[in-house]
Structure formats: C-alpha cells, structure tokens
ZADO-1210 file (C-alpha; in nm, 4 decimals, padded with zeros to 6 digits):
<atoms>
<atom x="-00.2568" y="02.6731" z="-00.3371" code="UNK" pos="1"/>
<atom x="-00.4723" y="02.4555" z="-00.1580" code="UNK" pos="2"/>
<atom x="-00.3809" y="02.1986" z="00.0897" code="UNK" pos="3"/>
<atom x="-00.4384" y="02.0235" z="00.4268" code="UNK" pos="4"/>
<atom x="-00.3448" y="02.0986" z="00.7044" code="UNK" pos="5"/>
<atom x="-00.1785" y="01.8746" z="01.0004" code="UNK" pos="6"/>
<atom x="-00.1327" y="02.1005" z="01.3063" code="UNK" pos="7"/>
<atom x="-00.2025" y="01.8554" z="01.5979" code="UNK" pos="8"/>
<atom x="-00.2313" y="01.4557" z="01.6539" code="UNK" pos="9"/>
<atom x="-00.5153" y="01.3030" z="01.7122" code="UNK" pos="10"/>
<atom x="-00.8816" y="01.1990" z="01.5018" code="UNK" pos="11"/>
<atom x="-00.9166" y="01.2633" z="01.1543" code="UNK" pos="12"/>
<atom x="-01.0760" y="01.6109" z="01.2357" code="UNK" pos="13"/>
<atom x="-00.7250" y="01.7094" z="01.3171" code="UNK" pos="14"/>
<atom x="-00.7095" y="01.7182" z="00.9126" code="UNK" pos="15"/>
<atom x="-00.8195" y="02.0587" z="00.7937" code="UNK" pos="16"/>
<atom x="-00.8187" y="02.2232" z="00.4682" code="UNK" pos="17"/>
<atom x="-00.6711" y="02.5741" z="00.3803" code="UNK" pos="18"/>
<atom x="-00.4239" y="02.7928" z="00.1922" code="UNK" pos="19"/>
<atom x="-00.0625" y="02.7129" z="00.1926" code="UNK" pos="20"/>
<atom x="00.2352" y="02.8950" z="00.0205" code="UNK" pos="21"/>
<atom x="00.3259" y="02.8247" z="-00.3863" code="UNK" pos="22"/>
<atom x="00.6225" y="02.5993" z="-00.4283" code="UNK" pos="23"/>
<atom x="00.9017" y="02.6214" z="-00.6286" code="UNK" pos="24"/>
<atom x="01.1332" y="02.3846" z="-00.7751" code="UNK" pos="25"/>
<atom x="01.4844" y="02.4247" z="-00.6142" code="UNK" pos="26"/>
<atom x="01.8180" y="02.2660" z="-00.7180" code="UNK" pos="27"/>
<atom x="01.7452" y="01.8742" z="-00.8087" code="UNK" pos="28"/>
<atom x="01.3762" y="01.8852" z="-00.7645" code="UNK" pos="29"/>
<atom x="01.0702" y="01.9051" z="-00.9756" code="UNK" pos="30"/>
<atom x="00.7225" y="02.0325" z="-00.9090" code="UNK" pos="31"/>
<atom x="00.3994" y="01.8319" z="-00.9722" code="UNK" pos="32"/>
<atom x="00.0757" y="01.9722" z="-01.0575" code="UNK" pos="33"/>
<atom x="-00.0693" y="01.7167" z="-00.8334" code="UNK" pos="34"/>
<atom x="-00.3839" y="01.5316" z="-00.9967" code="UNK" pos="35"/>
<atom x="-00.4192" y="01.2277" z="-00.7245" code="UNK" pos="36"/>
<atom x="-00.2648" y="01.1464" z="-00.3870" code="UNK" pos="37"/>
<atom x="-00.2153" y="00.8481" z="-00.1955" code="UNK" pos="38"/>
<atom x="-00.3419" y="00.7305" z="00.1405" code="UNK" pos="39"/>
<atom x="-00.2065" y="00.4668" z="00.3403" code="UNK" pos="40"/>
<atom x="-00.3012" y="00.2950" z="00.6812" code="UNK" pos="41"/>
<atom x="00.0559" y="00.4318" z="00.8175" code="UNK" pos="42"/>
<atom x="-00.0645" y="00.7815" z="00.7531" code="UNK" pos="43"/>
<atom x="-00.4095" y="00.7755" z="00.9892" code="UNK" pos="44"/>
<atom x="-00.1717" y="00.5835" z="01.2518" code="UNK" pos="45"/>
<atom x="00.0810" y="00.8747" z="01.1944" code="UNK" pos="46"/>
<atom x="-00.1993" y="01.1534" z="01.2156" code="UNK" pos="47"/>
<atom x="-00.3251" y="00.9834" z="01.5231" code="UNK" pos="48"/>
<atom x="-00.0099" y="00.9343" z="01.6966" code="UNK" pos="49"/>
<atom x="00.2654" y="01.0867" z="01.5178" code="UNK" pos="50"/>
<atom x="00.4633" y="00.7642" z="01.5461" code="UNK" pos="51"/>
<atom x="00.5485" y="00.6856" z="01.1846" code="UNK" pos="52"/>
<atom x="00.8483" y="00.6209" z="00.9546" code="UNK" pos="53"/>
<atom x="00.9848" y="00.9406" z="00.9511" code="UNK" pos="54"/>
<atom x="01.1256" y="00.9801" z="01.3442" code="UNK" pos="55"/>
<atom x="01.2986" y="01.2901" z="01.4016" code="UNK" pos="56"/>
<atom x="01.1631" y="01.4857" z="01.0976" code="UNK" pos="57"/>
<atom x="00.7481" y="01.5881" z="01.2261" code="UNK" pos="58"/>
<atom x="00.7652" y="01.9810" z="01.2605" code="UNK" pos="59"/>
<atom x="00.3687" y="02.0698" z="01.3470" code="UNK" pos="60"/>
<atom x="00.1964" y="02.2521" z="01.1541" code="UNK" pos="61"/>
<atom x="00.2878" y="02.0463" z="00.8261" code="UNK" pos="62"/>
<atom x="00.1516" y="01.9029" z="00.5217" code="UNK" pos="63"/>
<atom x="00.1146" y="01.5269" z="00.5415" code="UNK" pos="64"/>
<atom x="00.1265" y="01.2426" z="00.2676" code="UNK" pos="65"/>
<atom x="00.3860" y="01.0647" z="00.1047" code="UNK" pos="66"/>
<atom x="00.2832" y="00.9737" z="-00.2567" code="UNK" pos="67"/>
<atom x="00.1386" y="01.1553" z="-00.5168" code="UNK" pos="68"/>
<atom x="00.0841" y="01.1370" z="-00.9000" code="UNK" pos="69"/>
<atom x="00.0604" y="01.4409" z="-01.1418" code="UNK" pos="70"/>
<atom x="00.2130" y="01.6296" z="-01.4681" code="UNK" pos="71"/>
<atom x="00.5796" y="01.7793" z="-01.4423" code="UNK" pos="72"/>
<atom x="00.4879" y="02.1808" z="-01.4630" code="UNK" pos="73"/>
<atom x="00.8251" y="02.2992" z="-01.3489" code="UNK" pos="74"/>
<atom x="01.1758" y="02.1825" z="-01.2773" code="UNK" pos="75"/>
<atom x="01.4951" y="02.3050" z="-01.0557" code="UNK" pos="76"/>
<atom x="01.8916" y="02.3519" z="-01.1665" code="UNK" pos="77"/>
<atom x="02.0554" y="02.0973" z="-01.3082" code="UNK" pos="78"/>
<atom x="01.7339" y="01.9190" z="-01.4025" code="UNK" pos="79"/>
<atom x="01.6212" y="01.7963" z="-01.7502" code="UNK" pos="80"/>
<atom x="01.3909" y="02.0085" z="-01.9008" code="UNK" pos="81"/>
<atom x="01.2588" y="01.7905" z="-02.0985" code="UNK" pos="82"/>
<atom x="01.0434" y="01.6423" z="-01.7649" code="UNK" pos="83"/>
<atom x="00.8295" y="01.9423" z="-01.8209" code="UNK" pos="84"/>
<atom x="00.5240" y="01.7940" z="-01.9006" code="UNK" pos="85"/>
<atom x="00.5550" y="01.4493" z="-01.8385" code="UNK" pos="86"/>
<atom x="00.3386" y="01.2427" z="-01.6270" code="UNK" pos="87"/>
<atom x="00.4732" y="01.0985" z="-01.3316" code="UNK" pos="88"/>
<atom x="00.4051" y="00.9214" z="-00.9680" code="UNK" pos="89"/>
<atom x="00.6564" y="01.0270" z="-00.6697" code="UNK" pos="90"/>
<atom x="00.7011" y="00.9946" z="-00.3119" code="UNK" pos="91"/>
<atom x="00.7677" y="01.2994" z="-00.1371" code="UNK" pos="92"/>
<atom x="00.9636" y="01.2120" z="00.1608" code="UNK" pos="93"/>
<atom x="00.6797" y="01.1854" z="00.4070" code="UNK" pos="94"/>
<atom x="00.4946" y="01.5363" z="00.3733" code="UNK" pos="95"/>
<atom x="00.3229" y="01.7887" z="00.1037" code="UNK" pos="96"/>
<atom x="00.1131" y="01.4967" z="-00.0298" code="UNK" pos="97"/>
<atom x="-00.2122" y="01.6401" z="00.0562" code="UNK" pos="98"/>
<atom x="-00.1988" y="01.9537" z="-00.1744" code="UNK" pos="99"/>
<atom x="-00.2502" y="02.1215" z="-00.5143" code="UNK" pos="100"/>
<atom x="00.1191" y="02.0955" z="-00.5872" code="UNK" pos="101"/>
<atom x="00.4202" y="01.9184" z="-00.4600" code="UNK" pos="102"/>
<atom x="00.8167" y="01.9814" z="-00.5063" code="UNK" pos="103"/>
<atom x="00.9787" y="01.6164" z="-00.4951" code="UNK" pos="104"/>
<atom x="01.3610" y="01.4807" z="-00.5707" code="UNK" pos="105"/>
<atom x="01.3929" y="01.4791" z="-00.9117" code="UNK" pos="106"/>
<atom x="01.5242" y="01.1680" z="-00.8707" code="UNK" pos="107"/>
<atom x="01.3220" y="01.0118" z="-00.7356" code="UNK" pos="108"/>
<atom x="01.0004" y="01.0689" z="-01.0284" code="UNK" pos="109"/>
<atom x="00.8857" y="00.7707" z="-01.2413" code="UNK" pos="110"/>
<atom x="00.7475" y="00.7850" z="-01.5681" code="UNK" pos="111"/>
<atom x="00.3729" y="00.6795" z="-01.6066" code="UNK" pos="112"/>
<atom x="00.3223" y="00.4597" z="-01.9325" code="UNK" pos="113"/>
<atom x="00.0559" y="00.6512" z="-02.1603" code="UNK" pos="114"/>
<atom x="-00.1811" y="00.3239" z="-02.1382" code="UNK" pos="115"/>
<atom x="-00.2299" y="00.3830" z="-01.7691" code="UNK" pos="116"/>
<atom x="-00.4314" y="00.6135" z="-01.5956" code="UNK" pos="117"/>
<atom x="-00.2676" y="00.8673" z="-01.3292" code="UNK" pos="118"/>
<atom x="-00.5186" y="00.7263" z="-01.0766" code="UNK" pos="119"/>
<atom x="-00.3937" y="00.3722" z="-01.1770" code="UNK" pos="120"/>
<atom x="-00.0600" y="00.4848" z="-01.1116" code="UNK" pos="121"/>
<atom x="-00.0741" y="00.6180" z="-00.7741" code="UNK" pos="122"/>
<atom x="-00.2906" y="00.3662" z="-00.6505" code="UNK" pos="123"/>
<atom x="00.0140" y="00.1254" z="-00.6983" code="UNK" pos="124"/>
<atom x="00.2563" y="00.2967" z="-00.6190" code="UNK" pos="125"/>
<atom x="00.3002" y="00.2429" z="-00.2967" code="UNK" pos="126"/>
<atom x="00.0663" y="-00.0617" z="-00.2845" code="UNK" pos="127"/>
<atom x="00.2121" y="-00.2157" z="-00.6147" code="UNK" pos="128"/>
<atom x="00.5271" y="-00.1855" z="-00.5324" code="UNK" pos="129"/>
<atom x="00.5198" y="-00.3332" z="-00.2021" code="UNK" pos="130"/>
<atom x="00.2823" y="-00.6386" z="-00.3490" code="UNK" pos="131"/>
<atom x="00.5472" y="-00.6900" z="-00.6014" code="UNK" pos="132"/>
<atom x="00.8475" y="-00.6939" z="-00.3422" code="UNK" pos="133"/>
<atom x="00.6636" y="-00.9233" z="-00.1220" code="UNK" pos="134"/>
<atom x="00.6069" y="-01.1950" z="-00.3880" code="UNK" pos="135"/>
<atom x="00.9647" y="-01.2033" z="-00.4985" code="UNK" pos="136"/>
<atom x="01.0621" y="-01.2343" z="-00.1198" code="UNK" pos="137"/>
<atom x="00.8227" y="-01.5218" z="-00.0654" code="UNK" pos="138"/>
<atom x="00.9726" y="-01.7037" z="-00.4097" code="UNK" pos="139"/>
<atom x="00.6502" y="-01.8871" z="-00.4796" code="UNK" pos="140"/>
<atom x="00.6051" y="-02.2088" z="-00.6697" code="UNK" pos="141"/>
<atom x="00.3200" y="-02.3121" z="-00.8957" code="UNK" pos="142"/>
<atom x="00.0519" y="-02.4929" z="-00.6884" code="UNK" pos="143"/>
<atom x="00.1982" y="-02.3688" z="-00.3685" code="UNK" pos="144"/>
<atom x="-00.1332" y="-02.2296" z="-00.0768" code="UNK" pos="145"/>
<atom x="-00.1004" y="-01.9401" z="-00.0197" code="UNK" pos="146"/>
<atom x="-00.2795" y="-01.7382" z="00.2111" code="UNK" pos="147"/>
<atom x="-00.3116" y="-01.3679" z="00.1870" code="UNK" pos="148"/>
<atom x="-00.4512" y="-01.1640" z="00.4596" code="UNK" pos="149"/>
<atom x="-00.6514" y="-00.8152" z="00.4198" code="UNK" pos="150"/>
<atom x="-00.7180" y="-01.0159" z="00.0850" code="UNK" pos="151"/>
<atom x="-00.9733" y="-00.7263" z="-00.0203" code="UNK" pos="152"/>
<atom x="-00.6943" y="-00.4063" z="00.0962" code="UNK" pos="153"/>
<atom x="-00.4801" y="-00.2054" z="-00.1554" code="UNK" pos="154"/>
<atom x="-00.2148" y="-00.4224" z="-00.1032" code="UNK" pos="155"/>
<atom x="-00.3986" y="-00.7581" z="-00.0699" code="UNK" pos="156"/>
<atom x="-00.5728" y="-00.6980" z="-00.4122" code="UNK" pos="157"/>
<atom x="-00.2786" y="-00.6969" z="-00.5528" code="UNK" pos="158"/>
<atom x="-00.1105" y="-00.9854" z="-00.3830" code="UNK" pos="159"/>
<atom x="-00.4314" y="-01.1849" z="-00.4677" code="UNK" pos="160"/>
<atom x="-00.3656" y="-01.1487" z="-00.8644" code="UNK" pos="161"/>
<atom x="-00.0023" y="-01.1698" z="-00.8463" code="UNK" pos="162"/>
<atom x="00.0244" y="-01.5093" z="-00.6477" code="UNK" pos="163"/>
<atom x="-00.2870" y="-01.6396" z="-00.9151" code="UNK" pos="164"/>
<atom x="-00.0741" y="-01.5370" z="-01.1883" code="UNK" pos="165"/>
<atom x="00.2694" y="-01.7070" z="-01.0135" code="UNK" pos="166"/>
<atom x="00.0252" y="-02.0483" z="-01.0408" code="UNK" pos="167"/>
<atom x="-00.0539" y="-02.0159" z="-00.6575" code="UNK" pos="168"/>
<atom x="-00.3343" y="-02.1251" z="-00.5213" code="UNK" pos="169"/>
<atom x="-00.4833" y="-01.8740" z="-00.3202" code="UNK" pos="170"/>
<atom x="-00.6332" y="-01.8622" z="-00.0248" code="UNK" pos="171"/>
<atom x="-00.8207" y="-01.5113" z="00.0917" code="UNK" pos="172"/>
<atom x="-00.8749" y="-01.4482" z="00.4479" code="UNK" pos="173"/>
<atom x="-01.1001" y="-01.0690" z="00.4722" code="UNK" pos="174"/>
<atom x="-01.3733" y="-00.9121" z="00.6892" code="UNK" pos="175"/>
<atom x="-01.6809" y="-00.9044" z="00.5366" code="UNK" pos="176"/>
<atom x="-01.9275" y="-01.0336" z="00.2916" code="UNK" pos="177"/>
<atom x="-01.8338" y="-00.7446" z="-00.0024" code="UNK" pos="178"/>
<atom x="-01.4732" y="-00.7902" z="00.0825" code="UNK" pos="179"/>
<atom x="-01.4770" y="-01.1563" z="00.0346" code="UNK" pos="180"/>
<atom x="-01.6640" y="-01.1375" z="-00.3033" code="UNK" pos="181"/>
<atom x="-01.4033" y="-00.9018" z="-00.4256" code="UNK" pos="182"/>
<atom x="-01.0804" y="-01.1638" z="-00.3374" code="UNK" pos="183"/>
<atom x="-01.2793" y="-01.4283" z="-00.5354" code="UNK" pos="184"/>
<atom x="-01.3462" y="-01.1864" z="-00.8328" code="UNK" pos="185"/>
<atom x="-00.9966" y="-01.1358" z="-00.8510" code="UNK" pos="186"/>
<atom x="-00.8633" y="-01.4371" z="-00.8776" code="UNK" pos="187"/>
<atom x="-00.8838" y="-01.6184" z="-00.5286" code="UNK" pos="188"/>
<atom x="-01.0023" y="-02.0149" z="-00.5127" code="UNK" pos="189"/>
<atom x="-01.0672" y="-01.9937" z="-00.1488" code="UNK" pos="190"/>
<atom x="-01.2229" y="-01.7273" z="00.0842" code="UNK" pos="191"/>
<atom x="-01.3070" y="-01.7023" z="00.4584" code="UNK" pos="192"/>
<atom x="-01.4226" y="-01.4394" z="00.6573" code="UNK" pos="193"/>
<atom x="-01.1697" y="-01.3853" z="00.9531" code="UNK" pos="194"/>
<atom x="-01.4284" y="-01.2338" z="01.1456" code="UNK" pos="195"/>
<atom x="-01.6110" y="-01.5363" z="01.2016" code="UNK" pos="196"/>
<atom x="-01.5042" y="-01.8213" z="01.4753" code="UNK" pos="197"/>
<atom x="-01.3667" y="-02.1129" z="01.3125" code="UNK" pos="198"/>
<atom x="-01.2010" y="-01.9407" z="00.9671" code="UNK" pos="199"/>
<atom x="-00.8761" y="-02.1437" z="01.0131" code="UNK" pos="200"/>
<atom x="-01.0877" y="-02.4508" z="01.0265" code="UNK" pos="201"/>
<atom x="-01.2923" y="-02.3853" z="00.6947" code="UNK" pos="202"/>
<atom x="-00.9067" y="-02.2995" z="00.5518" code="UNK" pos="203"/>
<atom x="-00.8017" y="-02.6295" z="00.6617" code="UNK" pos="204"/>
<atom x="-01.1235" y="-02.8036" z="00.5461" code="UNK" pos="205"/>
<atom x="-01.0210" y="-02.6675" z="00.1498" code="UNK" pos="206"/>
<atom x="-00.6542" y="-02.7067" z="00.1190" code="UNK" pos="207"/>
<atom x="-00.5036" y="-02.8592" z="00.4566" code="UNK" pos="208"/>
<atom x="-00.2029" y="-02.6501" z="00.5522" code="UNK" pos="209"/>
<atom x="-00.0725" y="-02.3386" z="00.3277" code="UNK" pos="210"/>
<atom x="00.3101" y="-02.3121" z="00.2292" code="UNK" pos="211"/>
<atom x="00.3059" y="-01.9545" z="00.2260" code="UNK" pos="212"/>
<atom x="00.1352" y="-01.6701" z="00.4538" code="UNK" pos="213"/>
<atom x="00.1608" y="-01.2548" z="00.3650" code="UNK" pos="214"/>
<atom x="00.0954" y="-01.1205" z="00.6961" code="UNK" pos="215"/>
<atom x="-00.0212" y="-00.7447" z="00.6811" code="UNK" pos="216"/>
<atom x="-00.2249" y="-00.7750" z="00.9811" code="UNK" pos="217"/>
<atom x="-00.0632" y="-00.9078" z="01.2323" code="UNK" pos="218"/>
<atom x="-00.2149" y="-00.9562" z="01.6177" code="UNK" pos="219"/>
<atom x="-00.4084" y="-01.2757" z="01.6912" code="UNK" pos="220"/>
<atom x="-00.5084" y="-01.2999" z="01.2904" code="UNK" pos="221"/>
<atom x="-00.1134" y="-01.3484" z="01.1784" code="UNK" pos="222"/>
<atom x="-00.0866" y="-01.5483" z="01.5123" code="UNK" pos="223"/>
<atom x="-00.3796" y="-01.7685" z="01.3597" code="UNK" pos="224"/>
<atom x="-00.2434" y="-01.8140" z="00.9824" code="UNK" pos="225"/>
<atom x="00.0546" y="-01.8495" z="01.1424" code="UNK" pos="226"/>
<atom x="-00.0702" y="-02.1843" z="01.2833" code="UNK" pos="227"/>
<atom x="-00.2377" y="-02.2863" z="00.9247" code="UNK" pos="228"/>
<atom x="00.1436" y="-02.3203" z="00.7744" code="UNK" pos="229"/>
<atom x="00.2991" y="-02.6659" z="00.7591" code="UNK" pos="230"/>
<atom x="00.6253" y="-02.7178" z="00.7974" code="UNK" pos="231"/>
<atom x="00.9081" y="-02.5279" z="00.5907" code="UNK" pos="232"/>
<atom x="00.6229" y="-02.3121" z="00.4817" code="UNK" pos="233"/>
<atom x="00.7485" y="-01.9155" z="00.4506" code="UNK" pos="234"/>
<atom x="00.5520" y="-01.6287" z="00.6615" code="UNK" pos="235"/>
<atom x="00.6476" y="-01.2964" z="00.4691" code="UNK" pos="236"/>
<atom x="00.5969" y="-01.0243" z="00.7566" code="UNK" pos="237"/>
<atom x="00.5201" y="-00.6597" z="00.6316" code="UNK" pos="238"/>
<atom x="00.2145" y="-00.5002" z="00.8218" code="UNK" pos="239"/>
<atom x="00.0205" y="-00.4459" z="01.1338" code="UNK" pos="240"/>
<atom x="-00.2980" y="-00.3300" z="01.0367" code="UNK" pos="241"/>
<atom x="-00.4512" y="-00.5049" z="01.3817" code="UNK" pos="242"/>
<atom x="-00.2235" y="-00.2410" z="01.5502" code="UNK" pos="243"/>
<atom x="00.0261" y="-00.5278" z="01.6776" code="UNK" pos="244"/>
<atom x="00.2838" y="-00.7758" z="01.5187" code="UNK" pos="245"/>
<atom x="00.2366" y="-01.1113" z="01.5086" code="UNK" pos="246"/>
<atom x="00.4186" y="-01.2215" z="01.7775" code="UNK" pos="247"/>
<atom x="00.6362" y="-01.5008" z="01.6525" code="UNK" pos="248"/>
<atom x="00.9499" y="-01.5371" z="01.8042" code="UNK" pos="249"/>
<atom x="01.2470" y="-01.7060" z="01.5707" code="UNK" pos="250"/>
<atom x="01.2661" y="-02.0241" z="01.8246" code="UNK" pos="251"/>
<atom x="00.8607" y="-02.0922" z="01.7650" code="UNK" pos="252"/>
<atom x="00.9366" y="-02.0523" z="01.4094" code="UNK" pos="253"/>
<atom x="01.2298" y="-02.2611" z="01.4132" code="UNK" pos="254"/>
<atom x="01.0790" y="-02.5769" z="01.5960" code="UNK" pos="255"/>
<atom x="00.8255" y="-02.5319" z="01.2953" code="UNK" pos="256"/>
<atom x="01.0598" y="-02.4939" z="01.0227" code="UNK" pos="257"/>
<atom x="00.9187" y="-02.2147" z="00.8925" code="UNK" pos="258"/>
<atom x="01.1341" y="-01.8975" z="00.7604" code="UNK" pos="259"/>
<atom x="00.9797" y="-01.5969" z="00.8790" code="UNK" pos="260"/>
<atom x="01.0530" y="-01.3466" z="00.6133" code="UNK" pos="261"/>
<atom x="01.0879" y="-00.9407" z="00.6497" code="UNK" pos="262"/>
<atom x="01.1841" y="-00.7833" z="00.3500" code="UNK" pos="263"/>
<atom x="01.4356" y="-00.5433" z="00.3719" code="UNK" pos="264"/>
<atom x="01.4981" y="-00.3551" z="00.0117" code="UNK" pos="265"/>
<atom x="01.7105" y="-00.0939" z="-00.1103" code="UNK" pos="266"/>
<atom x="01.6275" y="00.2589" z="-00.2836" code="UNK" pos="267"/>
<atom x="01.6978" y="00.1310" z="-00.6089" code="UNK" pos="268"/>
<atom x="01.5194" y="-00.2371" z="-00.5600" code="UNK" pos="269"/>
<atom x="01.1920" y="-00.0236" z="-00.4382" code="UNK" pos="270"/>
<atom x="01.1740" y="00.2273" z="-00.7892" code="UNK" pos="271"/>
<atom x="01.2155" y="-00.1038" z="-00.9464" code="UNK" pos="272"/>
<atom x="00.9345" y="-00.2293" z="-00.7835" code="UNK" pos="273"/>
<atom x="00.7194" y="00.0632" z="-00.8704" code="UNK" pos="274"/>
<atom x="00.8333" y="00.0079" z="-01.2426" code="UNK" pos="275"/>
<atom x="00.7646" y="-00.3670" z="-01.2591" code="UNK" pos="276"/>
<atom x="00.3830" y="-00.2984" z="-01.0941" code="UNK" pos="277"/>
<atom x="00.3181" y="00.0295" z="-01.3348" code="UNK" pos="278"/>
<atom x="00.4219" y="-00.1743" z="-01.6310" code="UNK" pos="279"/>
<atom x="00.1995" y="-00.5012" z="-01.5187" code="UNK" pos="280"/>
<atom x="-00.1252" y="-00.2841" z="-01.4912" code="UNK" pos="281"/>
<atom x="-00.0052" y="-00.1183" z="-01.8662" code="UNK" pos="282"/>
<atom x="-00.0361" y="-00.4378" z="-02.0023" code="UNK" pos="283"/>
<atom x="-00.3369" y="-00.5585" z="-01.8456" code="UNK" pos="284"/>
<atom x="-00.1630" y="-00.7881" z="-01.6153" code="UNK" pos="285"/>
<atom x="-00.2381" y="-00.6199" z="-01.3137" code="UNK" pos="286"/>
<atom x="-00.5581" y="-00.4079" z="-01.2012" code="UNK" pos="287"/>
<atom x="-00.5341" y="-00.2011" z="-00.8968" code="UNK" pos="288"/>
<atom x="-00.9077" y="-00.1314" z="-00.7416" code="UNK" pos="289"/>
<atom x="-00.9517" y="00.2242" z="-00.6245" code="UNK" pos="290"/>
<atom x="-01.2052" y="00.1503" z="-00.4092" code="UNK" pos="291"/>
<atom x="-01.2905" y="00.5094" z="-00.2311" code="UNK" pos="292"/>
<atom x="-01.2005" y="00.8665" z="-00.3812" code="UNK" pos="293"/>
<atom x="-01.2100" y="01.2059" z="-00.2013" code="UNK" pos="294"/>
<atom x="-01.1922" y="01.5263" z="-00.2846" code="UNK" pos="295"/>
<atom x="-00.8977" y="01.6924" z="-00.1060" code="UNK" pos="296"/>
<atom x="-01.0805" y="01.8782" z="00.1538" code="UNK" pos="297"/>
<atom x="-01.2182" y="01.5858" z="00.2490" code="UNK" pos="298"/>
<atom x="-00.9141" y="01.4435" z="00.3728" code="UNK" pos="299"/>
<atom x="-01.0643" y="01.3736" z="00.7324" code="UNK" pos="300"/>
<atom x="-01.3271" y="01.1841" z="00.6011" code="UNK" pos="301"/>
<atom x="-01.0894" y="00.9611" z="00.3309" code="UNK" pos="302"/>
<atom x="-00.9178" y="00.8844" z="00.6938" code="UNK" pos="303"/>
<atom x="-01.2071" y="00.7992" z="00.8580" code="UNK" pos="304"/>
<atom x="-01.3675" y="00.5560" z="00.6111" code="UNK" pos="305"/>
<atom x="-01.0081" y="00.3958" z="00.6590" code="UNK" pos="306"/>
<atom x="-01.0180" y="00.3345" z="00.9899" code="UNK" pos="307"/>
<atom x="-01.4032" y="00.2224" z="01.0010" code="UNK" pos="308"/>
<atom x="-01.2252" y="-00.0381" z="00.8155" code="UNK" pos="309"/>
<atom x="-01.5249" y="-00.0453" z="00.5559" code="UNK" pos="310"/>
<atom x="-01.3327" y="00.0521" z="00.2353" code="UNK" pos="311"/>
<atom x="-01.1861" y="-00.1788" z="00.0003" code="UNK" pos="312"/>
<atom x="-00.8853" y="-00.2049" z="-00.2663" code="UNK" pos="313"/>
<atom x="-00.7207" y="00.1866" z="-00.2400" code="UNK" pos="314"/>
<atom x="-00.8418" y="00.4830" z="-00.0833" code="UNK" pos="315"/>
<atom x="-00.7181" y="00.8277" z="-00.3232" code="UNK" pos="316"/>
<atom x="-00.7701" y="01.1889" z="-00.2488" code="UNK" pos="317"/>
<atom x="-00.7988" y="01.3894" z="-00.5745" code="UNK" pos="318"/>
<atom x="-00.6374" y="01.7015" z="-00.6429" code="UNK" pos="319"/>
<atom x="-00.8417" y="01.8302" z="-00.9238" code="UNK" pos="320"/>
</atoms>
C-alpha cells in the first residue's frame, strides 16, 4: 500500500511518500480502507520536533497521523462482523494515519451517520470533538461575549457556530482579511484582525469586556484576550498555536476573578464528543469547513500550507 513516510525530524520535506507493508486486522482491531485523513497543528510540531503527545512511543522510520475516516474492509477475533462495511472515523493511536489503510482498536471506531459525508466526518473529528468539549467546559449563557481566537481554524470554525447557537455573542479575533470574512459568515457579530496594533481596543470599542475567552493560541495573543475579560469571566485554555502558553499564573487570575479553565476529559467523555459533533453536522446544525485538501503524497506540502499559516477551517489529506 501506499503511505508516508516519517524517517527523521525536521521541515515538511522530511515527509516522503512510498510503499509500506499490507495490514491486517489482529485480535480486537479493524482495518479501514482509508478514504480521508486528518491533519492537525500538533502533527507539523511533532514532525518538526518529535515532541508530541505520544512520549515514549516515536520509533523512526514510522507512519505518522492520528485520525482517519474510511469503510470497515476487514475485522480481527472476537470482532463483530457485521462492521464489515460500515463507514467509520477513528483515531489510531498516534501513527499509520497517512496511508492507504489503517488497523485501529475496534473499539475505539464510530459510526458515520449516512447524511454526512466521510470528509465531513473526519474533519470533526478531532476538531469537533474538541469544539464541543470546550463549550460544555466554558458553560456559556445566552448573551454572554465571547471571544474565540484562531476564529477562522478547524477548531475556531466550529467554536464560532457553537457559541452563536448557545445565544453567545461572539467575538472573532483571526489573521487576515479572508479569515475574518469567514468568522462573520459563520455566525460571528464582531471581528478583528489580531495582526493589527490596537485589536483589543476595537474589541473593547463593540462589546466592553468579554465573559468568556477560548484560548488556542496562546503567547502574547491569549496574554492580550486575557486582559479583555472582566471580572469572573472564564478563560478555557486548550492550545498553543503561537508556540507558547499564555502565561497566566493562578494568583494573576485570582486577583481577577477569573477561572482559568483546562479541560481534562476521559476516554469515554471524548467518543461522546465525537458523537455529539458528527450528529450536529447530520442535522445541519453544524458545518465543518475543509478548507485545504491534498492528495496523500503531498503530505509535505498539506504541512507546509499549515505552517505558512495561510489555510483556513481544516486541512485533509485524501486517500483515494
């Protein structure tokens, strides 16, 4: 089968296509015929660095990505049969994304409703189902500010229609003049451009303060919307797409009254997650932008349009 290739760290050109063994399903697992596969931020900081979420486990050469979406063409012992066939999105543990096939945890597999798309699917799985864990953590109110930042990124799509439909009012912070069109399409009744001096003025200038902030960035931009929350407002932590944290330690937030908020979910509250955002989209609730797709040997250059930081809504790599 075909596949790509991680044999070193370092630029996306470390990302090259090539043969790799068939798979087979083994006790408890199930093979995909992979149609589309995810790509996330923490993979190009993982193929850069090899620092990622899965210490302990990088044996080079490998197979990176972690989520992939597909038909069911074989199963392992002690499996249902019946899976055969069946549509489905899956993580894979933190390798084999980036290939023709994948084996995965039976387990682990999630049904795709027949009204949505397998490109639909995997673009929220990972993204969906974090958007949908971070609004629950935040517990917004109707007519509560919020302000979402990477408003225009897979995730901050998402979090842009879900706090609209929770009766936020949403505020959009992106980079970019397509970027910011895109949060206001979507649902967003403010929009700045955090590239440009003064943005936490013009935020101020349209709603005052905000009661909530989703901070995916991090660095001096969660620093900033940090600042823009009035007291008791809620900062839900869950990225660092700046490369840093925000640096906010619990006594600033404290003498501020705000809860900084880091969600922490289990294995089961995370495939619920993925369930709530596939069925959302199903009904029309929820529309995930695929902004970017690749073919699979193009891997390098899905990574590279990441990190130009150009692309918008989800970046997929597809299989077939």
């Amino acid at each position: 089968m075909r596949a790509v290739w991680l044999k070193g760290f370092g630029g996306p050109e470390v990302l090259v296509a090539g043969d790799a063994p068939d798979l087979v399903a083994g006790p408890g697992q199930a093979l995909i015929e992979v149609a589309f596969a995810s790509i996330t931020f923490v993979e190009t900081q993982f193929r850069a660095t090899g620092a990622g979420p899965y210490p302990g486990q990088v044996k080079l050469p490998m197979i990176p990505g972690n989520g992939v979406g597909g038909v069911v063409t074989a199963v392992g012992a002690d499996v249902d049969k019946a899976l055969v066939g069946r549509r489905v999105v899956s993580a894979t543990g933190g390798s084999g994304g980036y290939a023709e096939r994948a084996v995965v945890d039976a387990g682990g597999l999630v049904e795709v409703p027949d009204s949505l798309g397998l490109d639909s699917a995997v673009a929220l799985m990972a993204d969906g189902r974090t958007a949908v864990m971070l609004i629950r953590a935040a517990g917004l109110r109707g007519g509560e500010r919020v302000l979402v930042e990477a408003a225009a990124g897979g995730v901050g799509t998402l979090l842009v229609q879900l706090a609209r439909a929770a009766g936020a009012r949403v505020v959009a912070a992106a980079g970019g003049r397509r970027k910011i069109e895109l949060a206001r399409e979507l649902g967003a009744e403010v929009t700045v451009d955090y590239r440009e001096p003064g943005w936490t003025e013009r935020v101020r200038e349209a709603v005052g303060g905000v009661d909530v902030v989703f901070d995916g960035v991090g660095g001096t931009i969660g620093r900033s919307s940090f600042d823009l929350l009035d007291r008791g407002g809620r900062m839900v932590v869950f990225g660092l797409a700046s490369g840093a944290w925000t640096d906010i330690s619990d006594e600033t937030a404290a003498d501020r009254a705000v809860t900084l908020i880091r969600p922490r979910p289990t294995p089961e509250e995370l495939r619920e997650f993925v369930e709530t955002a596939l069925a959302e989209a199903a009904a029309g609730r929820l529309r995930p932008v695929i902004g970017q797709r690749f073919p699979l040997e193009r891997a390098a250059d899905a990574h590279t349009a990441i990190q130009s930081r150009a692309t918008i809504g989800k970046t997929l790599l597809e299989a077939r």
